[in-house]
C-alpha positions as CSV (number, residue, x, y, z in Angstrom):
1,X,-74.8,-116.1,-85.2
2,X,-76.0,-113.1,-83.1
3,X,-75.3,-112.6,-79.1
4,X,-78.9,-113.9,-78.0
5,X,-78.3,-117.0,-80.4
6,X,-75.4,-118.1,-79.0
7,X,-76.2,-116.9,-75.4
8,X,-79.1,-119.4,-75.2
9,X,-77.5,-122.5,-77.2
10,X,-74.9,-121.8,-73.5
11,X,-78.3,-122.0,-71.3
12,X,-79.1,-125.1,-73.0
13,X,-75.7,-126.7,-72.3
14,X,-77.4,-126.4,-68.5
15,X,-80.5,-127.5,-68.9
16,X,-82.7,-129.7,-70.6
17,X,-84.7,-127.1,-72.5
18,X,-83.6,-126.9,-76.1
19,X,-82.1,-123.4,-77.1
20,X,-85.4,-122.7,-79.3
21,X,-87.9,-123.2,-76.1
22,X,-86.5,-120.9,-73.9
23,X,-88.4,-117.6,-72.9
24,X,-87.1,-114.8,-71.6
25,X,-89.2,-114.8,-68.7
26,X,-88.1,-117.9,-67.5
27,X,-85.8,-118.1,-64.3
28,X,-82.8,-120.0,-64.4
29,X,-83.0,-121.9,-61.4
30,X,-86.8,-122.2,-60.5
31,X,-87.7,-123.0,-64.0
32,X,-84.5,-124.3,-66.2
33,X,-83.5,-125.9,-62.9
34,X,-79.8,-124.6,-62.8
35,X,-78.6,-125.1,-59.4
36,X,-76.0,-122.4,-57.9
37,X,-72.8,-124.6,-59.0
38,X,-74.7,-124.4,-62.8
39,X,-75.3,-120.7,-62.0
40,X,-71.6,-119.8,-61.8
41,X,-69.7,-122.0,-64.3
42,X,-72.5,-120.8,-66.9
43,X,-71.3,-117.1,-66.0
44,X,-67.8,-118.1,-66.3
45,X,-68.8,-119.6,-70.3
46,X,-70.3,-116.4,-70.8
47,X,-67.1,-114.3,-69.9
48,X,-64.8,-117.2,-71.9
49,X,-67.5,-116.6,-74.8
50,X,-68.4,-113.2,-75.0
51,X,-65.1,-112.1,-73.8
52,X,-66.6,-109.6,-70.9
53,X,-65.9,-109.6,-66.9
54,X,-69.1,-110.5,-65.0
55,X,-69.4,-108.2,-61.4
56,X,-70.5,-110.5,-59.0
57,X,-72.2,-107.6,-57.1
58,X,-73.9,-107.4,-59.8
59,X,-75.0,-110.9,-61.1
60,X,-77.4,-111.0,-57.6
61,X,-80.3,-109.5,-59.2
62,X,-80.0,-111.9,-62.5
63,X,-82.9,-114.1,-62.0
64,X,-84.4,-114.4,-65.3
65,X,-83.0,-114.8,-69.0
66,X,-84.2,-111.7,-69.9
67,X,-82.1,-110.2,-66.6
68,X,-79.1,-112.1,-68.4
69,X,-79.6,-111.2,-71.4
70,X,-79.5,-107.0,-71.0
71,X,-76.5,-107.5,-68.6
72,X,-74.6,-108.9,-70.8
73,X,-75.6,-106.6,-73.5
74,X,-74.5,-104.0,-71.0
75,X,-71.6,-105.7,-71.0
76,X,-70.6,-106.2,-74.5
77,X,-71.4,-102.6,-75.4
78,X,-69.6,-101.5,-72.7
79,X,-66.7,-103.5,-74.4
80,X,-67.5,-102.0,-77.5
81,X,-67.6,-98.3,-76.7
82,X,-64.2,-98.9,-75.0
């Protein structure tokens, strides 16, 4: 199973959009209805998953899957390069 696979079958845990409806341009809080609490432990499932340290100066400007999903490919090939 590949990173975006898995990395939206965790969204879904959160929301009540099945992994295969969900669009990178939607917003995780305006749209899959995540609510800050949601926000955070979902970013603490991605570190346990994808074994990677989120910066929470960072995760400010993550509004969107698509934001999500390149910062933890930043992330993970950061990792890898390591």
């Amino acid at each position: 199973m590949n990173n975006n696979i898995t990395f939206l079958n965790i969204v879904a845990e959160y929301c009540n959009t099945p992994a295969d409806e969900i669009t990178n341009d939607m917003r995780f809080i305006e749209d899959l209805g995540f609510s800050s609490l949601d926000f955070m432990t979902f970013l603490g499932d991605l570190e346990d998953t994808f074994d990677v340290e989120v910066d929470e100066d960072e995760i400010v400007d993550i509004h969107t899957i698509e934001d999500a999903i390149k910062y933890l490919d930043s992330l993970t090939t950061h990792v890898a390069s390591v």
